[in-house]
PDB file with one MODEL, atoms N, CA, C and O in Angstrom:
MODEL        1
ATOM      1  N   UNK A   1     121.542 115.504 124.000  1.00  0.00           N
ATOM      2  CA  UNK A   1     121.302 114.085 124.140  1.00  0.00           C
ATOM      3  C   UNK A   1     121.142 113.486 122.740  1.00  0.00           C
ATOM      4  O   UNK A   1     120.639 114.082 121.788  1.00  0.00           O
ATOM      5  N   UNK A   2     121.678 112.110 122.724  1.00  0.00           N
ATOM      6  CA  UNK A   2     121.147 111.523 121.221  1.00  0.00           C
ATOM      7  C   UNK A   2     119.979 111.320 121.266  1.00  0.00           C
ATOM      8  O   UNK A   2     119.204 111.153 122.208  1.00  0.00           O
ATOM      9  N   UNK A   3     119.801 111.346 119.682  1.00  0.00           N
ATOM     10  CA  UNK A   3     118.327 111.282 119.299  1.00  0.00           C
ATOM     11  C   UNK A   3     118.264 109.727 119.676  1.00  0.00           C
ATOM     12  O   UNK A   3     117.324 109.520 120.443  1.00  0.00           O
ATOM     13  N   UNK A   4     118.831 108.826 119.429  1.00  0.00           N
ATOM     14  CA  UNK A   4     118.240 107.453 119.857  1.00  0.00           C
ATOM     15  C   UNK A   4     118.123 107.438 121.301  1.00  0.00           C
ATOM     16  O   UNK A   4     117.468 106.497 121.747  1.00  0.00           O
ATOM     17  N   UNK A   5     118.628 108.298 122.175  1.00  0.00           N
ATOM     18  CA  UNK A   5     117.966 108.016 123.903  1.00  0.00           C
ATOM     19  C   UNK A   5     116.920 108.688 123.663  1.00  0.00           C
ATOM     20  O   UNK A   5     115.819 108.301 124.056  1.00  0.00           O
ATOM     21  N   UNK A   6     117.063 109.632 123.086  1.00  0.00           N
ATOM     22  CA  UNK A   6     116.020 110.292 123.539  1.00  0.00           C
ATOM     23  C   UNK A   6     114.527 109.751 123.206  1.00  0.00           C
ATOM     24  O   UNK A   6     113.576 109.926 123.968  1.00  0.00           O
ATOM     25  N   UNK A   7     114.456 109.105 122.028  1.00  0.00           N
ATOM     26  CA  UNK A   7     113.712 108.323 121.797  1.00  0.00           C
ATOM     27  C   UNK A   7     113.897 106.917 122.758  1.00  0.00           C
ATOM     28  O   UNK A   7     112.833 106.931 123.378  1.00  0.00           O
ATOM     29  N   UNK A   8     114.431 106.058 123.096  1.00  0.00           N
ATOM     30  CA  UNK A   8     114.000 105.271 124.066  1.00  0.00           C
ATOM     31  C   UNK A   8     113.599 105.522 125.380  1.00  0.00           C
ATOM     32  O   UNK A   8     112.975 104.612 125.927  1.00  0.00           O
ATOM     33  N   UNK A   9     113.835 106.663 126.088  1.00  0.00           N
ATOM     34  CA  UNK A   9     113.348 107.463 127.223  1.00  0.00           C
ATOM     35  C   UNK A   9     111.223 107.298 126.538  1.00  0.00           C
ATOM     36  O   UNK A   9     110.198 106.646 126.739  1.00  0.00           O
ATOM     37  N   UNK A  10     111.758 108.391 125.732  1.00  0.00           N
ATOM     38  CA  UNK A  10     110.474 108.580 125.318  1.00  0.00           C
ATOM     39  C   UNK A  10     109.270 107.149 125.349  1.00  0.00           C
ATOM     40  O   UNK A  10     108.137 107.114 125.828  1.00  0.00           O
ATOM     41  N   UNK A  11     110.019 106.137 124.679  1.00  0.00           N
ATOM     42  CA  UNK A  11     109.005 104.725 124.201  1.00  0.00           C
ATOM     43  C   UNK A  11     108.893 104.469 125.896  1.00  0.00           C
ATOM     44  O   UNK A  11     107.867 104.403 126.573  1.00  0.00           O
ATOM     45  N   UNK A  12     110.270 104.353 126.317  1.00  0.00           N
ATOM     46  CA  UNK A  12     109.827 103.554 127.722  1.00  0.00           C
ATOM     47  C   UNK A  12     109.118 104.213 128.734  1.00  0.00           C
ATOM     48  O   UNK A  12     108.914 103.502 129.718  1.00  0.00           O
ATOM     49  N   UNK A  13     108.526 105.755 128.815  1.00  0.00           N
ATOM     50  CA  UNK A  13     107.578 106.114 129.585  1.00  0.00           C
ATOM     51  C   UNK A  13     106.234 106.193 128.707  1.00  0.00           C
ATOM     52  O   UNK A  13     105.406 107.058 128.996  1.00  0.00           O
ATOM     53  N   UNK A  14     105.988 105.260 127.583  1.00  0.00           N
ATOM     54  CA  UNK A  14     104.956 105.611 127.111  1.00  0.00           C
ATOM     55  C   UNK A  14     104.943 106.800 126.152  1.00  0.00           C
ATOM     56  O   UNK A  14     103.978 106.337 125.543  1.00  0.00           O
ATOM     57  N   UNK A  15     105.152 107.759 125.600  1.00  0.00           N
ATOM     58  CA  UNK A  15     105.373 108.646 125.296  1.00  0.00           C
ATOM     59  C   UNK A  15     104.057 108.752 124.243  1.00  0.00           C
ATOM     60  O   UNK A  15     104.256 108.331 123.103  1.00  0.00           O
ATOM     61  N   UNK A  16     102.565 109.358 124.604  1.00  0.00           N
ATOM     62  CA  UNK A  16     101.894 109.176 123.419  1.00  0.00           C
ATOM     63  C   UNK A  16     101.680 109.889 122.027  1.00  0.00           C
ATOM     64  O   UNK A  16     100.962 109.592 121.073  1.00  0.00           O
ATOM     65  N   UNK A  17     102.479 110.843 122.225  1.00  0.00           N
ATOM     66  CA  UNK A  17     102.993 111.663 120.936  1.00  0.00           C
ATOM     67  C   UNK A  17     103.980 111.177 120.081  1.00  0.00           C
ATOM     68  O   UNK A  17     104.164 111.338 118.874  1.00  0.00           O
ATOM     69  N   UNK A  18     104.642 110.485 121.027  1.00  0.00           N
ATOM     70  CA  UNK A  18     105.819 109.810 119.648  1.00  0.00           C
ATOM     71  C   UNK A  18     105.564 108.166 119.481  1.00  0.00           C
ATOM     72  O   UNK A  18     106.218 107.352 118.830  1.00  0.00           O
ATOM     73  N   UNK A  19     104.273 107.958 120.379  1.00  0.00           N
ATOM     74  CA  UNK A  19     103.843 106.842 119.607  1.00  0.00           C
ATOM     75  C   UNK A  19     102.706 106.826 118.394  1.00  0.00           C
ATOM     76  O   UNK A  19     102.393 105.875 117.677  1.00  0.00           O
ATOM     77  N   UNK A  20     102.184 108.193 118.393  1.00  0.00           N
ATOM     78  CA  UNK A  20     101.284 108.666 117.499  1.00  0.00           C
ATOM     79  C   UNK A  20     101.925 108.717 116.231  1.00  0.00           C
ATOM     80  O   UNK A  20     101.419 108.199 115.235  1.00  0.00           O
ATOM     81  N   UNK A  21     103.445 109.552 116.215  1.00  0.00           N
ATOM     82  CA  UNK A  21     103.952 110.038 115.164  1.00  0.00           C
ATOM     83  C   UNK A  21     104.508 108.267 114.353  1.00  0.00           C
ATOM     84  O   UNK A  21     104.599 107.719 113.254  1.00  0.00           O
ATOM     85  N   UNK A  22     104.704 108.049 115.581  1.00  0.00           N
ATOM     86  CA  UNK A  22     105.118 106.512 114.791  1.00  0.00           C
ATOM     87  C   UNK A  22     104.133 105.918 114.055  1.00  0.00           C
ATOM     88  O   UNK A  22     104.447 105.534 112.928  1.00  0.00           O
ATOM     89  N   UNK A  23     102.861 105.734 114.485  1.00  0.00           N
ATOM     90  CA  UNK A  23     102.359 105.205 113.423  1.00  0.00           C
ATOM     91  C   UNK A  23     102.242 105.931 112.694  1.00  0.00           C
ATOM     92  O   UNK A  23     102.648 105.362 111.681  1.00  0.00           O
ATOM     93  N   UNK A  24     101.871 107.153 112.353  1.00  0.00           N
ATOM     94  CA  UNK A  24     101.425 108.095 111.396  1.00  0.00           C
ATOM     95  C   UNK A  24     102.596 108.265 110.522  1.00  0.00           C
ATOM     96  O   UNK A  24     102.396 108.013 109.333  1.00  0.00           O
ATOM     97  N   UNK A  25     103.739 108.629 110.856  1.00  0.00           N
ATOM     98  CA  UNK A  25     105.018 108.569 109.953  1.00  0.00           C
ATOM     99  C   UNK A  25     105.244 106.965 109.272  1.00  0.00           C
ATOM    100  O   UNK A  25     105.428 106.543 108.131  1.00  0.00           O
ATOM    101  N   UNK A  26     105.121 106.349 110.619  1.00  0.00           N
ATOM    102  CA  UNK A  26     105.921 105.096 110.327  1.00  0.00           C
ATOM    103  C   UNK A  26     105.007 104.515 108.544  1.00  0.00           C
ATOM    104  O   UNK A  26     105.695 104.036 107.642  1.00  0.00           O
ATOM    105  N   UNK A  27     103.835 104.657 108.428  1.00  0.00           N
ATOM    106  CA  UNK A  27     103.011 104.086 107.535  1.00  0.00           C
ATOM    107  C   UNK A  27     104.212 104.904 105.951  1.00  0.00           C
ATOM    108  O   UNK A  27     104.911 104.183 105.239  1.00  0.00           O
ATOM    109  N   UNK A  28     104.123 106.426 105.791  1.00  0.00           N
ATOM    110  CA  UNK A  28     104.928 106.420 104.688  1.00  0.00           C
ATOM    111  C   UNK A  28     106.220 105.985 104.409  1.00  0.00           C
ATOM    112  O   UNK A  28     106.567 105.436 103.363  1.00  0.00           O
ATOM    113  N   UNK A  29     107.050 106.289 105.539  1.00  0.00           N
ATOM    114  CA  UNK A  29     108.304 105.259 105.344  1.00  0.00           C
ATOM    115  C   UNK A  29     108.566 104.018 105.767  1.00  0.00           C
ATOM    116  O   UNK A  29     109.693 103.527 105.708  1.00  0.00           O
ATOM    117  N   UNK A  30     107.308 103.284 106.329  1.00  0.00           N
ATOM    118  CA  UNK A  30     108.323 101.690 106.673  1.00  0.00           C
ATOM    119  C   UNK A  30     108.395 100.933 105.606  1.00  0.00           C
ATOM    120  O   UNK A  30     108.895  99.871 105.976  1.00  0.00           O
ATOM    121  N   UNK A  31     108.176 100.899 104.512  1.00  0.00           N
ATOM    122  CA  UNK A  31     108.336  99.795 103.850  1.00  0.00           C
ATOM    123  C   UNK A  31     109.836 100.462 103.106  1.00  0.00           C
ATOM    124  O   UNK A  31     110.446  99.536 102.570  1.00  0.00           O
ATOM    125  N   UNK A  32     110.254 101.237 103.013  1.00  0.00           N
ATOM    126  CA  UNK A  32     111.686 101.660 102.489  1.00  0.00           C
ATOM    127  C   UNK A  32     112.670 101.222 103.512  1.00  0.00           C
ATOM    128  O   UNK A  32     113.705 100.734 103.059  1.00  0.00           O
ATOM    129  N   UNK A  33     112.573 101.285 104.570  1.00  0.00           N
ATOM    130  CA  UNK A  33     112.576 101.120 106.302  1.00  0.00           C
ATOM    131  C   UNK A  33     112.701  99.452 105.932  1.00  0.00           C
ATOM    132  O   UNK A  33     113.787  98.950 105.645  1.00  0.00           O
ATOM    133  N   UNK A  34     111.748  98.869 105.969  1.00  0.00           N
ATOM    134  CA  UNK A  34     111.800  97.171 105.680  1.00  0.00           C
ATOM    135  C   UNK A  34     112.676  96.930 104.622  1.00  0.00           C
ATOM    136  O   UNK A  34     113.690  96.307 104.937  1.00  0.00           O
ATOM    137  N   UNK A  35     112.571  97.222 103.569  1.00  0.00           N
ATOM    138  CA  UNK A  35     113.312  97.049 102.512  1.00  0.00           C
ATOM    139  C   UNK A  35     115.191  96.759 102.424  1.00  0.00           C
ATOM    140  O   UNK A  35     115.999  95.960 101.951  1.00  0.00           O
ATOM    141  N   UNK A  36     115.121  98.334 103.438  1.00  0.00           N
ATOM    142  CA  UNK A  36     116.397  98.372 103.693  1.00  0.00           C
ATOM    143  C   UNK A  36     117.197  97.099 104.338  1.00  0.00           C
ATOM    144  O   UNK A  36     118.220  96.475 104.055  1.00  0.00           O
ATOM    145  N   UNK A  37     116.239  97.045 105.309  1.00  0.00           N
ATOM    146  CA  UNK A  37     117.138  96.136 106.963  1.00  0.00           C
ATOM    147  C   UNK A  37     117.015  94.793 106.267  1.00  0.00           C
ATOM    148  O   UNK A  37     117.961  94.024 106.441  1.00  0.00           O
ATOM    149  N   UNK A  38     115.740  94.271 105.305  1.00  0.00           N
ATOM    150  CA  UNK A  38     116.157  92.953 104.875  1.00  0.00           C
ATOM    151  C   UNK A  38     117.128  92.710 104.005  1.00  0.00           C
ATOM    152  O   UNK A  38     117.653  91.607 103.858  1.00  0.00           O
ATOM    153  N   UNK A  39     117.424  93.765 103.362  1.00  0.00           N
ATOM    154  CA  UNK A  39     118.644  94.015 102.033  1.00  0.00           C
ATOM    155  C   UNK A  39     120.156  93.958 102.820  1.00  0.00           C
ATOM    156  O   UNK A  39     121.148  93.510 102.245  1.00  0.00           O
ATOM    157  N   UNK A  40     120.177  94.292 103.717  1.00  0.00           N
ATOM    158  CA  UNK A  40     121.486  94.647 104.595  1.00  0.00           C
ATOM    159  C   UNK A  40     121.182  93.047 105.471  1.00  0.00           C
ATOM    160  O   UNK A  40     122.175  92.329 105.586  1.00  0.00           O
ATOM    161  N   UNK A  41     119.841  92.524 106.063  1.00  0.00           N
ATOM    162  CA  UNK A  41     120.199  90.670 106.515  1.00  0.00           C
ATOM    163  C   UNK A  41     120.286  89.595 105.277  1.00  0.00           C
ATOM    164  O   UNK A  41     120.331  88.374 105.426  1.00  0.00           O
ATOM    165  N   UNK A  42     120.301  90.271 104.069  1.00  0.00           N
ATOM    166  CA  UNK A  42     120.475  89.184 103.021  1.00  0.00           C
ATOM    167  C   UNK A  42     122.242  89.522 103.077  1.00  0.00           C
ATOM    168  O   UNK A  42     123.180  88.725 103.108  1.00  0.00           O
ATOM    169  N   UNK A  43     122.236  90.668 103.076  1.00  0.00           N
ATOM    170  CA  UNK A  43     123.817  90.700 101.957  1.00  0.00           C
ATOM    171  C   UNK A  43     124.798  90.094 103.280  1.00  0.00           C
ATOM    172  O   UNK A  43     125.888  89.535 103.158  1.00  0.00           O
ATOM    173  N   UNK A  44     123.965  90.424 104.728  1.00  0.00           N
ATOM    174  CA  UNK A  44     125.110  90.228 105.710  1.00  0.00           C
ATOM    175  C   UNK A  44     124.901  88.020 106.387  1.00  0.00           C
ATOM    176  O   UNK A  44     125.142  87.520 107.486  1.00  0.00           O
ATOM    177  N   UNK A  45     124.405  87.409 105.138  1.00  0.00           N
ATOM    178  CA  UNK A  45     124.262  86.003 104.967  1.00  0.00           C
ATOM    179  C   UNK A  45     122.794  85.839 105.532  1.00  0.00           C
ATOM    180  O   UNK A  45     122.205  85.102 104.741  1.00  0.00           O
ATOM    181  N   UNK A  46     122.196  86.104 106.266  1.00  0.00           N
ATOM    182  CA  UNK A  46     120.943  85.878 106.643  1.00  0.00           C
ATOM    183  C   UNK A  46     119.991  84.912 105.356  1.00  0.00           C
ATOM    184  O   UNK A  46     120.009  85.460 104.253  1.00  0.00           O
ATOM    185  N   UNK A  47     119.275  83.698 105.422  1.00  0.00           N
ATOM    186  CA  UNK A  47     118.730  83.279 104.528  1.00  0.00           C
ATOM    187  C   UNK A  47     117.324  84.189 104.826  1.00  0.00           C
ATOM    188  O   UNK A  47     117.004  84.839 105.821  1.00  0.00           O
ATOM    189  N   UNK A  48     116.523  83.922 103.353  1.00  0.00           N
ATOM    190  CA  UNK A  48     114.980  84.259 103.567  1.00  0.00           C
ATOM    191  C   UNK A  48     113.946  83.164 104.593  1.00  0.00           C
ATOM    192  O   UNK A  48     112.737  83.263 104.803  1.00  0.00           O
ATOM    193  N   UNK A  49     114.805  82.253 105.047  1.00  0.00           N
ATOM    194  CA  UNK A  49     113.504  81.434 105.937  1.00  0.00           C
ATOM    195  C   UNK A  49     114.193  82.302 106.950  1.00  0.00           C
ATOM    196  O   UNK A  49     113.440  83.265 107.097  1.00  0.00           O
ATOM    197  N   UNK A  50     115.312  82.459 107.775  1.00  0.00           N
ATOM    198  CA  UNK A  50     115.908  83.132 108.409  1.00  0.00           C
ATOM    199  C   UNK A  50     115.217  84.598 108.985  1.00  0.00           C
ATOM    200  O   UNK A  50     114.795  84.795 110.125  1.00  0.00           O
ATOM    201  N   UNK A  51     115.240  85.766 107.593  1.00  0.00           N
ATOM    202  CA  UNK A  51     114.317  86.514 108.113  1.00  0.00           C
ATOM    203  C   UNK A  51     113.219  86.467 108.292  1.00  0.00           C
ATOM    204  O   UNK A  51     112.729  87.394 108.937  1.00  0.00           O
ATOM    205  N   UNK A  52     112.481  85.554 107.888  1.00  0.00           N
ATOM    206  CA  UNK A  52     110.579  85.318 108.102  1.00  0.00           C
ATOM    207  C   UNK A  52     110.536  84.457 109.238  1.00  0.00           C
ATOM    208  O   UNK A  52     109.424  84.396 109.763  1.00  0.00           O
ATOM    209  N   UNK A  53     111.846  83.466 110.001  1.00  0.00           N
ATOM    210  CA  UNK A  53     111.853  83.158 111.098  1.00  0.00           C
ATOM    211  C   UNK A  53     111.997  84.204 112.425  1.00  0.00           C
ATOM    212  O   UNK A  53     111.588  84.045 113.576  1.00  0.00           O
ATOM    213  N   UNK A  54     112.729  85.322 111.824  1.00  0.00           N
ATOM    214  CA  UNK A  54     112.715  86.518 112.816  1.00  0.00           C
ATOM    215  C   UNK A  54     111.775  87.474 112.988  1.00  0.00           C
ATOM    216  O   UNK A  54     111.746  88.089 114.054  1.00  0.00           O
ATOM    217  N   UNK A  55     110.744  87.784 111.842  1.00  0.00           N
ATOM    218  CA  UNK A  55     109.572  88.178 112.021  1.00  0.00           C
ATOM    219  C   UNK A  55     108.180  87.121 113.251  1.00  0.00           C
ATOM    220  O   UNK A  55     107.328  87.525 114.042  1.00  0.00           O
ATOM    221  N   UNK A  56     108.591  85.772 112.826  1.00  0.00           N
ATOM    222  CA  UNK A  56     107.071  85.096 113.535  1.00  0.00           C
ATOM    223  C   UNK A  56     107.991  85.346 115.425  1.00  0.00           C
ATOM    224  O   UNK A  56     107.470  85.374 116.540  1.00  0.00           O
ATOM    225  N   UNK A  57     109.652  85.497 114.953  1.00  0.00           N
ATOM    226  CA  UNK A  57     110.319  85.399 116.535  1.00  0.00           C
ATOM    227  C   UNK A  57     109.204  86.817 117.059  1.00  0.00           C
ATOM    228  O   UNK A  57     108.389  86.580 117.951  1.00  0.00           O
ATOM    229  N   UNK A  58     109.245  87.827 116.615  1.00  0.00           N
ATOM    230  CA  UNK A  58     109.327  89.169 117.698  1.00  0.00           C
ATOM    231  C   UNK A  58     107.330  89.148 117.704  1.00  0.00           C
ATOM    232  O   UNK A  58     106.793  90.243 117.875  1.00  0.00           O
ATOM    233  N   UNK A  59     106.443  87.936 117.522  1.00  0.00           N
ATOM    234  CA  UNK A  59     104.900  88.095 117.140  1.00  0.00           C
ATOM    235  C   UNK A  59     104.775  87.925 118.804  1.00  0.00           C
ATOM    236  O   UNK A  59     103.684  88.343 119.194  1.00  0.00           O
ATOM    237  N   UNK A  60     105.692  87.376 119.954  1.00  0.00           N
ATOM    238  CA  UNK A  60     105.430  87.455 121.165  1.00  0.00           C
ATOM    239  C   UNK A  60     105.066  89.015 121.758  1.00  0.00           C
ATOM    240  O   UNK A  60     104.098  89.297 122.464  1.00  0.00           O
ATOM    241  N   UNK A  61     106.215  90.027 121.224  1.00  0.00           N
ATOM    242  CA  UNK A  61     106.241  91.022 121.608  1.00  0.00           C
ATOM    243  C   UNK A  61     105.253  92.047 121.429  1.00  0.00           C
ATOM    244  O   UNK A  61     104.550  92.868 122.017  1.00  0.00           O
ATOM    245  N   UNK A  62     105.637  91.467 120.063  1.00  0.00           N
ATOM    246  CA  UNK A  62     105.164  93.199 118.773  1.00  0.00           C
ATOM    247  C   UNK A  62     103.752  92.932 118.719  1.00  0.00           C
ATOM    248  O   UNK A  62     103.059  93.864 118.311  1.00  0.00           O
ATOM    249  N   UNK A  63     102.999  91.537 119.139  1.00  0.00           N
ATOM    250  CA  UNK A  63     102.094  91.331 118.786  1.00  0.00           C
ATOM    251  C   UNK A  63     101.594  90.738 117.370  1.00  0.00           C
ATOM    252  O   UNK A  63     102.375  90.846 116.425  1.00  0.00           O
ATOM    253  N   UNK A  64     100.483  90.188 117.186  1.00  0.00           N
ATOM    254  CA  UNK A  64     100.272  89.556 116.122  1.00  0.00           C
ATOM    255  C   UNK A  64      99.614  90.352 114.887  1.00  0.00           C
ATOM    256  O   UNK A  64      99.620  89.921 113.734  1.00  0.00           O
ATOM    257  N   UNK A  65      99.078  91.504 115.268  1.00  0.00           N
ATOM    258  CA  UNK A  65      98.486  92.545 114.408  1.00  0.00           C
ATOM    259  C   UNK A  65      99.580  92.930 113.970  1.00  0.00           C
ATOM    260  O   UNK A  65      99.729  92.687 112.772  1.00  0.00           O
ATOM    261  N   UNK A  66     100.442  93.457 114.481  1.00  0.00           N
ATOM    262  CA  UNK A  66     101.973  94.310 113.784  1.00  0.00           C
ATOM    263  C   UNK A  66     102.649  92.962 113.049  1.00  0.00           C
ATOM    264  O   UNK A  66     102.876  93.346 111.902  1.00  0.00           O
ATOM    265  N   UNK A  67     102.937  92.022 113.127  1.00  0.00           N
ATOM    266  CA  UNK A  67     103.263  90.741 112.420  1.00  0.00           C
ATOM    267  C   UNK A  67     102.124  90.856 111.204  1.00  0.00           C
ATOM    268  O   UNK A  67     102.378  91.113 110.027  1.00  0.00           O
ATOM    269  N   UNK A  68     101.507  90.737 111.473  1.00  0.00           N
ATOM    270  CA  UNK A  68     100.647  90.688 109.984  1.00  0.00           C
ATOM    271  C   UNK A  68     100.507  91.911 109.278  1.00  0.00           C
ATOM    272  O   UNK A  68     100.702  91.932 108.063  1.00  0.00           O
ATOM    273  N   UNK A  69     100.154  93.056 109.984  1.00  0.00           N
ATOM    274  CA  UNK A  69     100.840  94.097 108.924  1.00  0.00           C
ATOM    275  C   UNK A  69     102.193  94.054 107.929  1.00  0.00           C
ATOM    276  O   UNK A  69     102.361  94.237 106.723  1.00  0.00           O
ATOM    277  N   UNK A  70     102.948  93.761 108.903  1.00  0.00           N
ATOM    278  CA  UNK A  70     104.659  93.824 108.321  1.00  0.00           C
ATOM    279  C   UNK A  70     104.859  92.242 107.398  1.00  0.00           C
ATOM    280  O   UNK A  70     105.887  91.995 106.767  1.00  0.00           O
ATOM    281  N   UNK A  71     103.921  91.489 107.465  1.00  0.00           N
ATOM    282  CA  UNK A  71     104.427  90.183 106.385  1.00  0.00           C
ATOM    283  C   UNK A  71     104.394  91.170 104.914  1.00  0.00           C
ATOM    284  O   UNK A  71     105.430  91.355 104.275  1.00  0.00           O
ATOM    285  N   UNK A  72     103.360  91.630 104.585  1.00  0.00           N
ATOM    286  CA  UNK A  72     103.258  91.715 103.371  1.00  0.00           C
ATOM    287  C   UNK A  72     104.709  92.742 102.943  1.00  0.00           C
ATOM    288  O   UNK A  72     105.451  92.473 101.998  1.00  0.00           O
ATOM    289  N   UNK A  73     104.835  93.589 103.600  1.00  0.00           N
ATOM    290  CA  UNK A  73     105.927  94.305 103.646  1.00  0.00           C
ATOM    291  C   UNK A  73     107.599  93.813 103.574  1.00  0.00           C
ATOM    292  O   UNK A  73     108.487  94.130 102.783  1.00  0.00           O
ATOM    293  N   UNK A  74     107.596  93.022 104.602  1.00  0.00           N
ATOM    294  CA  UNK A  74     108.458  91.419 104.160  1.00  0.00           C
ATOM    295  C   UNK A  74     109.378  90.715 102.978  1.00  0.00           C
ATOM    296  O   UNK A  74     110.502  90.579 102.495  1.00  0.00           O
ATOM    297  N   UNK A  75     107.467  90.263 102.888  1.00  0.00           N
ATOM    298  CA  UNK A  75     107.421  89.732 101.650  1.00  0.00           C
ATOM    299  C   UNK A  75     107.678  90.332 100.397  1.00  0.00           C
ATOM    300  O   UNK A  75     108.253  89.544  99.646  1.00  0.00           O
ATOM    301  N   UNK A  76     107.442  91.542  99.853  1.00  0.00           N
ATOM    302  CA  UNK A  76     107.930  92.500  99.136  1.00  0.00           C
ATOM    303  C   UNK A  76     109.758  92.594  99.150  1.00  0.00           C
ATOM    304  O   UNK A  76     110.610  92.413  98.280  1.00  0.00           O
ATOM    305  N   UNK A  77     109.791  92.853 100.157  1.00  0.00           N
ATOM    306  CA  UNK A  77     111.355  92.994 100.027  1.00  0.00           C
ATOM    307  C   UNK A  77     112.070  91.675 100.076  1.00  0.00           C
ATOM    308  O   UNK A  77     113.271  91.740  99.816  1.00  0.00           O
ATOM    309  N   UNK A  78     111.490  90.279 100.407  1.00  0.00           N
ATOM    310  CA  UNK A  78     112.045  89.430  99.589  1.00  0.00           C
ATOM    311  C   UNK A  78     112.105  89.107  98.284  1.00  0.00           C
ATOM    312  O   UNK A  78     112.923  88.287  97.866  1.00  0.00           O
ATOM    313  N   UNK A  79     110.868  89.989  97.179  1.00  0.00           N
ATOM    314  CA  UNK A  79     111.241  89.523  96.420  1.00  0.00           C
ATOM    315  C   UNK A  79     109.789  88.841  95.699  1.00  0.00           C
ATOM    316  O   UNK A  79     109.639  88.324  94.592  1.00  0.00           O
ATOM    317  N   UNK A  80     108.758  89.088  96.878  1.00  0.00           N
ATOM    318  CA  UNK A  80     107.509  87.980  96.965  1.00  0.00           C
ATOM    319  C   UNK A  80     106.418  88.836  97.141  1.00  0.00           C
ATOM    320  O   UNK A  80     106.281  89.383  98.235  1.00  0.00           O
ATOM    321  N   UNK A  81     105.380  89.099  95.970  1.00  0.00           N
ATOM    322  CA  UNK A  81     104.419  89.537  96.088  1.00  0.00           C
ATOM    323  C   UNK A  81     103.203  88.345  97.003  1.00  0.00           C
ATOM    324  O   UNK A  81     102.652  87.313  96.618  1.00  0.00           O
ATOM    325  N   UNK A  82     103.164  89.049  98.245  1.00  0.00           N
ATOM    326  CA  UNK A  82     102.305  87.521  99.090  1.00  0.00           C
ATOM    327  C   UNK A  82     100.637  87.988  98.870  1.00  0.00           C
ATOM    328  O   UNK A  82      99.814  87.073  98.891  1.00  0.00           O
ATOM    329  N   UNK A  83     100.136  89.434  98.656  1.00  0.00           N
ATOM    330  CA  UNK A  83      98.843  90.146  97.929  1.00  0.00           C
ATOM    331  C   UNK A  83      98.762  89.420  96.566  1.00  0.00           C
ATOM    332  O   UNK A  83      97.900  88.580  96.305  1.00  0.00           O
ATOM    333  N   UNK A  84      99.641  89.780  95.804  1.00  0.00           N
ATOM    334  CA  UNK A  84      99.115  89.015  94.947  1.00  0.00           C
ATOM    335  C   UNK A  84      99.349  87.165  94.583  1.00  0.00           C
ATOM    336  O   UNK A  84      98.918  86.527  93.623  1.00  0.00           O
ATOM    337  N   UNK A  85      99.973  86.812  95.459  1.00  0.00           N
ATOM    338  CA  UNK A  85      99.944  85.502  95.525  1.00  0.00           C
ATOM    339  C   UNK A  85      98.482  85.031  96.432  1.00  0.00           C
ATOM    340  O   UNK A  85      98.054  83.910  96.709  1.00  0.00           O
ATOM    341  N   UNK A  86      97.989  86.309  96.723  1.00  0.00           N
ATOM    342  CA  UNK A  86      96.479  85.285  97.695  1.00  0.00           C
ATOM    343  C   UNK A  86      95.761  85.441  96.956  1.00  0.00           C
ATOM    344  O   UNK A  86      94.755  84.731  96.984  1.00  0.00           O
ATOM    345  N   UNK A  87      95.880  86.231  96.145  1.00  0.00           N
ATOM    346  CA  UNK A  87      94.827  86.926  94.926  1.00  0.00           C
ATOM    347  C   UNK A  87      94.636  85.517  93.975  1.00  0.00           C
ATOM    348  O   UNK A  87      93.608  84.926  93.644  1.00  0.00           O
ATOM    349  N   UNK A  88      95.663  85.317  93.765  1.00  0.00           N
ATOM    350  CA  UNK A  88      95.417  83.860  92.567  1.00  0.00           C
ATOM    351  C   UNK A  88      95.258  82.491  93.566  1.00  0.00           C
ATOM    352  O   UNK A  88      94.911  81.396  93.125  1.00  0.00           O
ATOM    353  N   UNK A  89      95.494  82.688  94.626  1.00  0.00           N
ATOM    354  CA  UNK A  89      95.517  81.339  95.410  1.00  0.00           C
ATOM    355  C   UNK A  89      96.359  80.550  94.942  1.00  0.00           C
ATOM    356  O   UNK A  89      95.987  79.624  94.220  1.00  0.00           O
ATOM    357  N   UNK A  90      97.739  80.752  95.264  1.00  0.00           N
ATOM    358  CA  UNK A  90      98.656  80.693  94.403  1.00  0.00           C
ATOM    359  C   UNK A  90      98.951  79.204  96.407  1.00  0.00           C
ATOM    360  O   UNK A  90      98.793  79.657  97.541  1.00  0.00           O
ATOM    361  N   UNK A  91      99.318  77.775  96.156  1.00  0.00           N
ATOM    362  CA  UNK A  91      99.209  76.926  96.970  1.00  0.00           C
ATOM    363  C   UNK A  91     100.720  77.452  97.909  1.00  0.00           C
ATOM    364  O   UNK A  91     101.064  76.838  98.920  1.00  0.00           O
TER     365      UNK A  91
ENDMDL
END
């Protein structure tokens, strides 16, 4: 079986081992992970309000905790330190 069914089998019965590994993995690689997919919606025309409009899109789903984790992450791969822009209170 492919690994991508097999993984959606898995998510869609709940699967709490490979939702464990997800966060636990997901923390060292998502931001290479983010990096990537916004680098590939810039080059494939996507603007930057564009992707930060598709992040607040999926805050129904993913929830608002995972949205705010992933801004800063985001924001990085646009280009935009948003940590250190709160740091200076930057308007």
């Amino acid at each position: 079986m492919d690994e991508y069914k097999r993984h959606l089998r898995r998510l869609a019965v709940h699967d709490e081992a490979l939702l464990e590994d997800i966060a636990v993995d997901g923390g060292s690689s998502f931001t290479p992970s983010v990096q990537h997919v916004v680098a590939r919606a810039l080059a494939a025309g996507a603007t930057r309000d564009e992707v930060v409009a598709s992040l607040e899109a999926v805050t129904p789903v993913t929830g608002a905790a995972r949205v705010v984790q992933c801004a800063p992450k985001v924001a990085l791969a646009l280009g935009y330190d948003v940590d250190a822009a709160l740091e200076r209170r930057d308007p």
